[in-house]
VOGU-3710 file (C-alpha; in Angstrom, 3 decimals, decimal comma):
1> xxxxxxxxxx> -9,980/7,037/5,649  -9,384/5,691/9,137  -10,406/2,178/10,064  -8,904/2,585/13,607  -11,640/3,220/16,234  -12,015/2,979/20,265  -14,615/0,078/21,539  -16,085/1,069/24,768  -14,056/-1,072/26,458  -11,024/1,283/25,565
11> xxxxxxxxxx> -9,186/-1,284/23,667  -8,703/-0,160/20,046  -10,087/-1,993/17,026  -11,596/-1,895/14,015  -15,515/-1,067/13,576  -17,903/-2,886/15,680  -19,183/-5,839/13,603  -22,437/-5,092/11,827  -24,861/-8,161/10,886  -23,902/-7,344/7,454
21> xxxxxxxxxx> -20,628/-7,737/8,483  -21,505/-11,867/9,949  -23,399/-12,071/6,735  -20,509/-11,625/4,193  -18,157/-13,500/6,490  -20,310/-16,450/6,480  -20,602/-16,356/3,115  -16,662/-16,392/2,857  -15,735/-19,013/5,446  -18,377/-21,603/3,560
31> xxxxxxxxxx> -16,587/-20,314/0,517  -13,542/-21,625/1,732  -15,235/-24,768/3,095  -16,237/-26,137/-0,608  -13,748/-27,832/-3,631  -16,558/-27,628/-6,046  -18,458/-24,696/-7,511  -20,216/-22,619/-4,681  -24,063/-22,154/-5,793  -26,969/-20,468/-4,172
41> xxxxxxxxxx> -29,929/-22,708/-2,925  -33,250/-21,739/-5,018  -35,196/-19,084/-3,440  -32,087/-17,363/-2,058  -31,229/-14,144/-3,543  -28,359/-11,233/-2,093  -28,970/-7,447/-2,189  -25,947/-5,594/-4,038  -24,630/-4,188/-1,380  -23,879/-7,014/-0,252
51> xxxxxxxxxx> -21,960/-8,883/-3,388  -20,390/-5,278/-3,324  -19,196/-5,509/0,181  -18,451/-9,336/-0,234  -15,767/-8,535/-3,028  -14,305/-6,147/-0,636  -13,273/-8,478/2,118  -12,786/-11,344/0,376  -9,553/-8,984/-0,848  -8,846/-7,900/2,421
61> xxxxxxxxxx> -8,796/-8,779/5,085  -9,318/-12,052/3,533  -6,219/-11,874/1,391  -8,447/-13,575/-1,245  -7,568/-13,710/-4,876  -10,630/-12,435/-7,161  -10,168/-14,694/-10,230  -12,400/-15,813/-13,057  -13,685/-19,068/-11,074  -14,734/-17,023/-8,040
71> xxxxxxxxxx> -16,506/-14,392/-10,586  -18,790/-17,373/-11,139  -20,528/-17,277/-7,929  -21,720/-13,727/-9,420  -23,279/-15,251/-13,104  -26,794/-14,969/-12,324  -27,213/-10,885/-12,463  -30,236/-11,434/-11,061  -29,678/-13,130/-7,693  -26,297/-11,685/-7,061
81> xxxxxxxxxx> -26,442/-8,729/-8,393  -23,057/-5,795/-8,389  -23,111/-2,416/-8,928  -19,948/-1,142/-6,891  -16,796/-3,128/-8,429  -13,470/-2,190/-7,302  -10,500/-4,821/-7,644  -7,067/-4,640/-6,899  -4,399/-7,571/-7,681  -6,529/-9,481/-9,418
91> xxxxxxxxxx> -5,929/-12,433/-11,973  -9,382/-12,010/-13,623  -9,210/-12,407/-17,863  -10,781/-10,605/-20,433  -13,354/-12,783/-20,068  -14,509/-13,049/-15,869  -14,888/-8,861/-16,872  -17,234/-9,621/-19,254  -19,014/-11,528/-16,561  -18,525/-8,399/-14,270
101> xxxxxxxxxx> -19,360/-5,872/-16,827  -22,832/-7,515/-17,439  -24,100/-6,563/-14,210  -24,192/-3,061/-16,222  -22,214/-1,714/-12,951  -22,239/1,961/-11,988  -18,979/1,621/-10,702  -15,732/0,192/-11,835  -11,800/0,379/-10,679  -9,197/-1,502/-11,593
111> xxxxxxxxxx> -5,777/-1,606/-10,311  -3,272/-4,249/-10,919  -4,944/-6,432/-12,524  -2,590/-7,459/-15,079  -4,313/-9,941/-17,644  -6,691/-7,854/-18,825  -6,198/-6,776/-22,142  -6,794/-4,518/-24,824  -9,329/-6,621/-26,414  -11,614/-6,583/-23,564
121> xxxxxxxxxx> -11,808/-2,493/-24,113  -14,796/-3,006/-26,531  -16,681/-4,879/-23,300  -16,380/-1,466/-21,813  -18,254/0,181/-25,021  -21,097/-2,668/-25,334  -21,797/-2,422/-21,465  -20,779/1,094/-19,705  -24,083/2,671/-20,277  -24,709/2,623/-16,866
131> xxxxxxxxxx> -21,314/3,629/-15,236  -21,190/6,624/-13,489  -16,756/6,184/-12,107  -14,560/4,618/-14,040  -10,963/3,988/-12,948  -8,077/2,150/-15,030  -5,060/2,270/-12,839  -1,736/1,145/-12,810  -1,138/-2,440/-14,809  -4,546/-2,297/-16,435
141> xxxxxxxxxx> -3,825/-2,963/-20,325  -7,289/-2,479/-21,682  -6,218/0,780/-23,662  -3,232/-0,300/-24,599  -2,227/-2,869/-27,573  -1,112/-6,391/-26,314  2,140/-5,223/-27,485  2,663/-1,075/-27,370  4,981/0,780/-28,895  6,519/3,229/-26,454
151> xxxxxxxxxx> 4,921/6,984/-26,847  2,460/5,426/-29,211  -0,704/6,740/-28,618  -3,872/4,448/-27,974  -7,078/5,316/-29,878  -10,372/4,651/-28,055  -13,501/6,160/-27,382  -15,010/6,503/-24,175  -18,732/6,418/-24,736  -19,888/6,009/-21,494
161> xxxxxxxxxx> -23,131/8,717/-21,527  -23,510/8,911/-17,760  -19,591/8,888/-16,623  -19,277/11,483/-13,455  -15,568/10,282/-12,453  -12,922/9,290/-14,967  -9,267/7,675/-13,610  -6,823/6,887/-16,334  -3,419/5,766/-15,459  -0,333/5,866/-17,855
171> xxxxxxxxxx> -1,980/5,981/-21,579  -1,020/7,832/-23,856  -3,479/9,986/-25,183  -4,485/10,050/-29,010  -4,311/13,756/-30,464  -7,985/13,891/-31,870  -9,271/12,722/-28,072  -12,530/14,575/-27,269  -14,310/14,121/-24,191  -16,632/16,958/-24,882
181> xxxxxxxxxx> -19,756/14,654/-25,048  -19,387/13,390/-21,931  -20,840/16,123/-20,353  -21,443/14,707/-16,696  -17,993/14,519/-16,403  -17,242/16,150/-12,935  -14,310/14,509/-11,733  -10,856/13,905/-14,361  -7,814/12,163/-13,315  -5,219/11,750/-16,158
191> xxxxxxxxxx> -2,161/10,752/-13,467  1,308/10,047/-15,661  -0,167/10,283/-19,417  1,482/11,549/-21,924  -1,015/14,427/-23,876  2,123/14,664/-26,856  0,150/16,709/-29,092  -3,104/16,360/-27,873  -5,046/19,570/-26,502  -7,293/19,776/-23,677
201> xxxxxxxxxx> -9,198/22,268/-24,962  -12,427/19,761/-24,897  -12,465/19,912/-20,916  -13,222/23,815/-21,344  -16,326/22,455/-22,951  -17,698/20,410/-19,902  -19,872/22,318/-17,207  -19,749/20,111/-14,518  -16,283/19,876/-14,262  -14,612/20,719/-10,638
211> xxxxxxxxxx> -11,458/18,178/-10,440  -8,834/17,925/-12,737  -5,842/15,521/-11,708  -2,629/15,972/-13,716  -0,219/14,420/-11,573  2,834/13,327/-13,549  2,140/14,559/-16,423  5,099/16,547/-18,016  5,713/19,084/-19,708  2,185/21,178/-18,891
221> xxxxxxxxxx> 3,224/24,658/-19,662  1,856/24,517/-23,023  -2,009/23,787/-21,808  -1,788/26,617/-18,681  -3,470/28,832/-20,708  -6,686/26,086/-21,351  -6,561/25,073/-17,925  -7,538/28,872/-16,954  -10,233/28,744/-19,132  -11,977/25,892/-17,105
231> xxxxxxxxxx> -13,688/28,633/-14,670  -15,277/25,233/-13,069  -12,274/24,143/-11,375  -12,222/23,674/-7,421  -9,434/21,136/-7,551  -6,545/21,699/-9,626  -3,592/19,169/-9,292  -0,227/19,750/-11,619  1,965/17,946/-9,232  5,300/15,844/-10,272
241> xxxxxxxxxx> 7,676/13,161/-9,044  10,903/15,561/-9,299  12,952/12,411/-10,929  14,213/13,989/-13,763  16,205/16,889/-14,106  14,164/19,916/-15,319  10,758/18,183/-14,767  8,369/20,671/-12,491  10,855/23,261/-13,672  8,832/26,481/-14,927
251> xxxxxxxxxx> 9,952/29,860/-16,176  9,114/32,683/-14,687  7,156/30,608/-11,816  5,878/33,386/-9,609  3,457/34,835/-12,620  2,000/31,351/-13,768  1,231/30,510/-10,666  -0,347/34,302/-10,214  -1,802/33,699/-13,355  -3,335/30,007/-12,537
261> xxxxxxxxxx> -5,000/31,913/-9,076  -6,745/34,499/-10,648  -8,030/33,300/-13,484  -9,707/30,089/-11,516  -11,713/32,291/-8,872  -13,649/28,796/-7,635  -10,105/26,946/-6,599  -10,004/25,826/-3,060  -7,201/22,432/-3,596  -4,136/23,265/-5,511
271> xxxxxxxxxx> -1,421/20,785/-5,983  2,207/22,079/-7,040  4,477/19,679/-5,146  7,642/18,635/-6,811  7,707/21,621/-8,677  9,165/25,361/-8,920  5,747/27,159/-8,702  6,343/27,917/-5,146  9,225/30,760/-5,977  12,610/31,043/-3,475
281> xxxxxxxxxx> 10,575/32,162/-0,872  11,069/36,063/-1,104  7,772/37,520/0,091  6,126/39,780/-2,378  3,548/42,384/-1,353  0,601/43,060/-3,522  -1,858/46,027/-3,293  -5,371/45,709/-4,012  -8,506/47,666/-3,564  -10,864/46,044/-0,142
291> xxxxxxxxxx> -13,532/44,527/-1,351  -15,719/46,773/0,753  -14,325/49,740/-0,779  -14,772/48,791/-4,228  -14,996/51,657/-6,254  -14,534/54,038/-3,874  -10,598/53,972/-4,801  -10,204/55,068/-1,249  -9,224/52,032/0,901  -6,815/49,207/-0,504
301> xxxxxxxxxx> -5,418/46,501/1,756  -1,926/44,914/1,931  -1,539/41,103/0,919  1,409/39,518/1,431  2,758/35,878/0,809  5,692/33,727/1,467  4,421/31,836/-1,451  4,535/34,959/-4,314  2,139/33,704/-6,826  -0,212/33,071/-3,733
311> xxxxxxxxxx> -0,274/36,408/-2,321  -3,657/37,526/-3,936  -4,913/34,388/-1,598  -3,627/36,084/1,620  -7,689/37,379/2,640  -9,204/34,038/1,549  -6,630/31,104/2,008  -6,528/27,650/-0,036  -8,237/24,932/1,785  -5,614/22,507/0,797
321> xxxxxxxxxx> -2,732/23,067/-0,766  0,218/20,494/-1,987  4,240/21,806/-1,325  5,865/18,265/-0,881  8,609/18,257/-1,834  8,627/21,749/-3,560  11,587/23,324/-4,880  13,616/25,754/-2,160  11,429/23,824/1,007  8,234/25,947/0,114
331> xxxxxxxxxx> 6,190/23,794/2,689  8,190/25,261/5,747  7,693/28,527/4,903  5,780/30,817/7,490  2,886/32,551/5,856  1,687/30,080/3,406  -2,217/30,989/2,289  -3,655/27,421/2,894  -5,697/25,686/5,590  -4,309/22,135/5,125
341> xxxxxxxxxx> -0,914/21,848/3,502  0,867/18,154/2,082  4,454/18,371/2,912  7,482/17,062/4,479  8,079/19,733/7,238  6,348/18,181/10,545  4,151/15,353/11,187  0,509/17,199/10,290  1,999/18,000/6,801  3,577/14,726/6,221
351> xxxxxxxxxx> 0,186/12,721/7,238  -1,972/15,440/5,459  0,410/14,330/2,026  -0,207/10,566/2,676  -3,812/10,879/2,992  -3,890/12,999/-0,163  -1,100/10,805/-2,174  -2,957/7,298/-0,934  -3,118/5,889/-4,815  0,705/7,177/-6,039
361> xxxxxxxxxx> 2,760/4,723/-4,932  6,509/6,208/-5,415  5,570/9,254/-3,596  3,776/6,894/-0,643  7,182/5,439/-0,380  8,985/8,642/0,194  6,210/9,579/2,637  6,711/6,486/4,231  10,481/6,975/4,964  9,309/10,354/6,427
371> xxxxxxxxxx> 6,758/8,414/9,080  9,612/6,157/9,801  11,989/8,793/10,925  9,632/10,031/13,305  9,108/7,077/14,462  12,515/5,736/15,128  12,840/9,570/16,875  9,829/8,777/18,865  8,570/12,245/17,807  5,153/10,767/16,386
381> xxxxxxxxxx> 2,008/11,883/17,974  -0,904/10,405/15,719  0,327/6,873/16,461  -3,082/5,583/15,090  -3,007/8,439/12,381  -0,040/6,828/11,248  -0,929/3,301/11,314  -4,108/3,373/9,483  -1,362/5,372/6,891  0,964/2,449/6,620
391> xxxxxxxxxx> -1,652/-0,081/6,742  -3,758/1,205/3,727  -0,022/1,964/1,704  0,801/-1,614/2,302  -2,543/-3,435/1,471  -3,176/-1,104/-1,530  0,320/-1,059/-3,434  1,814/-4,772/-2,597  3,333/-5,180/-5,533  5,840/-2,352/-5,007
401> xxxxxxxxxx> 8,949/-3,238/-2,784  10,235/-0,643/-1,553  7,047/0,509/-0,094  6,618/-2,691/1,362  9,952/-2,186/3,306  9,414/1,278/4,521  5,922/0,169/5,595  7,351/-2,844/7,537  10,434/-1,070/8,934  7,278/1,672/10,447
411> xxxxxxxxxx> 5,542/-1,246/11,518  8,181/-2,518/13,858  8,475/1,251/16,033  4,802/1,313/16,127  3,983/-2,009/17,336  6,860/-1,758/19,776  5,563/1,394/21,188  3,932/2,455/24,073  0,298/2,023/22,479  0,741/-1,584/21,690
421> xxxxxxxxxx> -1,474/-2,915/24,848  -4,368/-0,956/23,302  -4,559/-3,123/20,269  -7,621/-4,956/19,626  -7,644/-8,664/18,085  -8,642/-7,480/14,914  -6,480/-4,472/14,541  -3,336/-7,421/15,432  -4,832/-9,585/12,987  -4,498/-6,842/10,314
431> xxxxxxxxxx> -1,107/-5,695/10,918  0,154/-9,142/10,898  -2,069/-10,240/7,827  -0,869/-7,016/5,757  3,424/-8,105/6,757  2,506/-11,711/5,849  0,726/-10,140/2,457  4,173/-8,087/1,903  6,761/-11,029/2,606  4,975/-13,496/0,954
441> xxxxxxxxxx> 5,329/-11,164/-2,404  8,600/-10,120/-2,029  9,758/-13,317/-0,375  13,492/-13,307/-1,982  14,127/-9,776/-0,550  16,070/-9,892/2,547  15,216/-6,784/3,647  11,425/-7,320/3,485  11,849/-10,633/5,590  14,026/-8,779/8,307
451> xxxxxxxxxx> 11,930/-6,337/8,828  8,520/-8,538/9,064  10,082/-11,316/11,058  11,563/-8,550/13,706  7,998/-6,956/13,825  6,316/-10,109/14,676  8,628/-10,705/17,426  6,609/-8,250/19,231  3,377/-9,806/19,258  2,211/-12,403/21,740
461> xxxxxxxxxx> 3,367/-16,291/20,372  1,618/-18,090/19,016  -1,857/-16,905/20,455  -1,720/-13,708/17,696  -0,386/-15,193/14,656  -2,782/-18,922/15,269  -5,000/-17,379/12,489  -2,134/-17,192/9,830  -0,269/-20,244/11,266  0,663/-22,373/7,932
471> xxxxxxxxxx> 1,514/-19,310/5,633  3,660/-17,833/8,648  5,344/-21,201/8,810  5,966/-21,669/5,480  7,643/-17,721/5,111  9,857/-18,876/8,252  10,980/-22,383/6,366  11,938/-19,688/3,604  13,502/-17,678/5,356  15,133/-20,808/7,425
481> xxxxxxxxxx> 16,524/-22,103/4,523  17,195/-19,577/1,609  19,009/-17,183/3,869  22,086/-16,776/5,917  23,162/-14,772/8,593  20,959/-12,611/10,871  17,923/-12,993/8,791  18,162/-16,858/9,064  18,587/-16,680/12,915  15,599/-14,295/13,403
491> xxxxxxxxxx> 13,355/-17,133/11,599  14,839/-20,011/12,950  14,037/-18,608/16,969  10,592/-17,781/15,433  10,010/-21,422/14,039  11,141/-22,306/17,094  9,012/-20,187/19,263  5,806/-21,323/17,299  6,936/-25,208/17,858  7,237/-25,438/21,505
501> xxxxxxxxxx> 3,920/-23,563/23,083  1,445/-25,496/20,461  -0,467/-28,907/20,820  -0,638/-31,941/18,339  -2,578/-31,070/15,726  -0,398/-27,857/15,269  2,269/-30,036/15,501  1,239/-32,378/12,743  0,644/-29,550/10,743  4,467/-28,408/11,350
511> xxxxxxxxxx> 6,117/-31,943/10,243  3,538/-31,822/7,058  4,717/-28,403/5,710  8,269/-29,519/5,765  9,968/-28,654/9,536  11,717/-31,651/10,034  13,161/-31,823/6,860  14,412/-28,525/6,630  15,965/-28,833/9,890  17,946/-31,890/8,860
521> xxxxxxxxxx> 19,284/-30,167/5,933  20,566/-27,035/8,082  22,083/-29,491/10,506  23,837/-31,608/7,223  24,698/-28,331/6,008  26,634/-27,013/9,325  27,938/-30,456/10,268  29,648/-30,603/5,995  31,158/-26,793/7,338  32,274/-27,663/10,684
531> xxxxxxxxxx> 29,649/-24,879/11,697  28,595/-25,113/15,517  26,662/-22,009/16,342  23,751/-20,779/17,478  21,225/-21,268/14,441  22,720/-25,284/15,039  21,534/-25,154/18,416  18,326/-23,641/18,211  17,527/-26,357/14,889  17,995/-28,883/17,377
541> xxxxxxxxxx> 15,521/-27,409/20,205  12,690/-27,279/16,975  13,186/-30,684/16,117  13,013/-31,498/20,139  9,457/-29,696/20,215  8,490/-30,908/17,014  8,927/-34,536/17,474  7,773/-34,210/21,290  4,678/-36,538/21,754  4,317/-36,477/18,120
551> xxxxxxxxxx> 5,016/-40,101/16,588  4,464/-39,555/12,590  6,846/-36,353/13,344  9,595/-38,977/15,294  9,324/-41,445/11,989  10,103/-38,640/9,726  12,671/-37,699/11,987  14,194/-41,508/11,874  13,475/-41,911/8,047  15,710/-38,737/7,390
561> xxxxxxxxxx> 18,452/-39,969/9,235  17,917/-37,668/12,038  19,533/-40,448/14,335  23,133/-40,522/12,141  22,867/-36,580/12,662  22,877/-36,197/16,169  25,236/-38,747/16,681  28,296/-36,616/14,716  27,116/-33,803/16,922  27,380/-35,514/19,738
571> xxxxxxxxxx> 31,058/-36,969/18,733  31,727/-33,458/17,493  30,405/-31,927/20,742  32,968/-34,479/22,683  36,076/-33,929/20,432  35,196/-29,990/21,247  35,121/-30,164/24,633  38,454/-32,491/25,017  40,099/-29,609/22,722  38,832/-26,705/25,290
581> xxxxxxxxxx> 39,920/-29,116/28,582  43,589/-29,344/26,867  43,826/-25,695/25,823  43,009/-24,492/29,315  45,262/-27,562/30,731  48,123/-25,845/28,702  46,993/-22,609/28,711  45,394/-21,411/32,320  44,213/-18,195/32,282  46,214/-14,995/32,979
591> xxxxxxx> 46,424/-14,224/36,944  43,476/-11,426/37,948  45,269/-9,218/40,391  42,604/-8,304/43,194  41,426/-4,847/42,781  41,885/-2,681/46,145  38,232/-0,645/46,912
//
């Protein structure tokens, strides 16, 4: 999962550039450099793995959008040719799939990509042959009607012969669903649908199968008894987000849990967080005959278990096993059967959880909040654990807010820290690229803009944020001139800062995206409420460092009536100072009595 590594000069950064790597990021930069339709020469052709790879950054770290016009670049199967698609916040339609899909890719993964619709599910029929994952995740409509009915179930077929991995988020499943004839079918993921009446009795019926991901998906009691027929199972994941009173709420928890153990001998990962499964944390003793003694009914061992229904586990412990969040704080329990263990008691569980919980965004958040408390505590250890954590949260969910904040708010202990110095240019360059990505999205939030605008106050300016420069400016002008108060002074010294240690061109490039105007509007606007502060002051120093050796800058200055504006200051700024000489004329201070040491 990590992206963080150690060069040898002991400066950390990202991976040392491979000539891949120059390869794809030529490609993008003379992407970039072209208005018109980007072709290949003749004679030129590009291995997959490197339209694969080129997809990838173009996303990130190139903050790219994939839409249907850039899927053109990829028409001709033949000299760019895809097998490994995975998109996230994409604007691609119905139809730059179809241009995706006829690459006959083995892999696919969508995840926010929010104008694809039902109608392009039948694209999926004509050209999945070949697919081997498959992952619909969360705002991907293609099996569900343009307009859905809630709890309606969809009806589709998934006749994809040579499917290995299947990832379906939020559908509700149709009652006559079989996924018996897919019988490759290793890997299921079924996070937050809704089974309503149908069975899973069809995954008893798959050989292969070793994962099954039912995270979310409430209430479950009903298909225990199926699930323990699945003898496959290494991975078994019946998690919850405890929102709703009575969700992850079982009877008699100790003995289905007992029951889910033994009857899935093959079960090294078991997932019960946000649920009751754990017991109240009474230890129960079980006896049992030692397996060396088998039959000799001479010899039986003791097995014992903080966790009841994992006591038969005592000998032969879980290699992971998921208690965030558990009912009755299961997670900081003593003798808990498991080698790695996702919960909220100490940093190790709390980093184990995130690296488990990377694509479930509400319970990232909470996880998140956790990291930030240790943080602020300065009780975090894995600094660069915990970054890569926040990073990948951030750049993967940006659509959700509140993990945006608690992402930033983490940001701004870590890059405050002690580590900072070690920072490489690229690892910078990715923290700042991921809290412009954030604040740009969630732009009216005031929250999201304090928090990224007091983070980048600890890097070096402007020599770290140079590569960002114009959509940094233009989130400062935002926050400039939509907000008020503390916000608005923490982006004014910013804009500011960025203004005075630059040269001409960046200067130009400051009066084009609007500075100059957007100062003179903050000074008409304080001036109109007899406001003389701070955030008045420091609008005047931009406009100095602006304008400074800049002459189309100094005419926009002129043409706004910058001149008229600075001349009520400056009578204002007399009239004040007349006022002050009077009051203390009238009013000297009170006589200081000398203190005796």
């Amino acid at each position: 999962m990590s992206n963080i590594y150690v060069g040898p000069d002991g400066v950390l950064d990202e991976k040392f550039k491979s000539l891949q790597h120059f390869c794809i990021d030529f490609l993008y930069k003379n992407i970039q450099d072209q208005d018109y339709k980007p072709i290949l020469h003749n004679g030129v052709l590009l291995p997959s793995d490197v339209c694969d790879k080129f997809l990838d950054y173009f996303q990130f770290p190139c903050n790219g959008e994939i839409n249907d016009s850039l899927l053109e670049i990829f028409e001709n199967t033949l000299k760019t040719p895809l097998k490994y698609v995975h998109l996230r916040n994409s604007t691609i339609s119905n139809h730059g799939l179809s241009k995706l899909l006829n690459h006959r890719l083995m892999s696919l993964s969508l995840w926010y990509c929010r104008n694809l619709t039902s109608d392009a599910s039948r694209l999926l029929t004509m050209f999945g042959e070949n697919l081997r994952n498959l992952e619909l995740g969360l705002n991907v409509k293609l099996l569900k009607h343009s307009e859905p009915m809630e709890n309606e179930p969809v009806d589709f077929e998934l006749n994809f012969p040579n499917l290995r991995r299947l990832v379906l988020v939020g559908v509700v499943m149709n009652q006559e669903m079989s996924l018996a004839h897919l019988h490759d079918l290793n890997y299921i993921d079924f996070t937050s649908c809704t089974l309503g009446k149908c069975t899973l009795e069809s995954l008893t019926q798959l050989p292969h199968l070793q994962t099954l991901i039912l995270f979310s998906v409430w209430p479950i009691s009903n298909h225990l008894p199926t699930i323990c027929n699945i003898k496959t199972l290494h991975t078994l994941d019946i998690s919850i987000v405890n929102q709703v009173t009575g969700q992850g709420t079982y009877d008699q928890p100790d003995q289905k849990l007992e029951m889910l153990v033994y009857n899935l001998p093959n079960l090294t990962h078991l997932d019960i967080s946000g649920t009751n499964l754990a017991g109240n944390g009474v230890a129960r003793k079980v006896t049992t005959p030692d397996e060396k003694t088998m039959g000799t009914n001479s010899n039986y061992c003791l097995l014992s278990s903080d966790i009841p229904g994992l006591a038969s586990r005592s000998q032969h412990p879980l290699q992971f096993l998921g208690l965030y969040q558990t009912e009755h704080y299961a997670c900081k329990r003593h003798d808990i059967p498991a080698i790695e263990i996702a919960g909220e008691a100490n940093e190790k569980q709390i980093l184990t959880a995130a690296r488990y919980y990377h694509d479930r965004p509400i319970v990232l958040t909470k996880i998140l909040n956790d990291l930030y408390h240790l943080f602020r505590f300065e009780s975090c250890k894995e600094i660069y654990t915990a970054l890569d954590v926040v990073l990948n949260a951030m750049d993967k969910h940006l659509q959700f807010k509140h993990m945006q904040i608690s992402g930033s708010a983490t940001l701004f202990y870590i890059v405050k820290g002690r580590e900072k110095s070690k920072f490489g240019t690229t690892l910078k360059n990715h923290i700042i690229t991921t809290l412009l990505n954030g604040m740009a999205v969630h732009i009216t939030d005031d929250t999201m803009l304090r928090n990224g605008y007091l983070t980048l106050t600890q890097f070096s300016m402007p020599a770290d944020v140079l590569f960002e420069y114009e959509r940094l400016i233009k989130i400062l002008l935002h926050g400039v001139s939509k907000t008020e108060g503390f916000v608005q002074r923490i982006a004014i010294y910013l804009l500011n800062t960025l203004a005075c240690q630059v040269d001409g061109r960046q200067k130009l490039v400051l009066g084009e995206l609007g500075v100059i105007s957007t100062m003179l509007n903050l000074i008409k606007n304080r001036l109109d409420r007899l406001m003389f502060d701070d955030v008045l002051e420091v609008a005047w120093s931009t406009m100095w460092n602006v304008t400074d050796e800049t002459a189309i800058n100094c005419k926009k200055f002129l043409e706004g009536q910058g001149m008229q504006y600075f001349l009520k200051c400056l009578n204002v700024s007399i009239l004040r100072r007349q006022t002050i000489f009077c009051k203390m004329r009238f009013f000297p201070r009170p006589f200081m009595k000398k203190k005796n040491f």
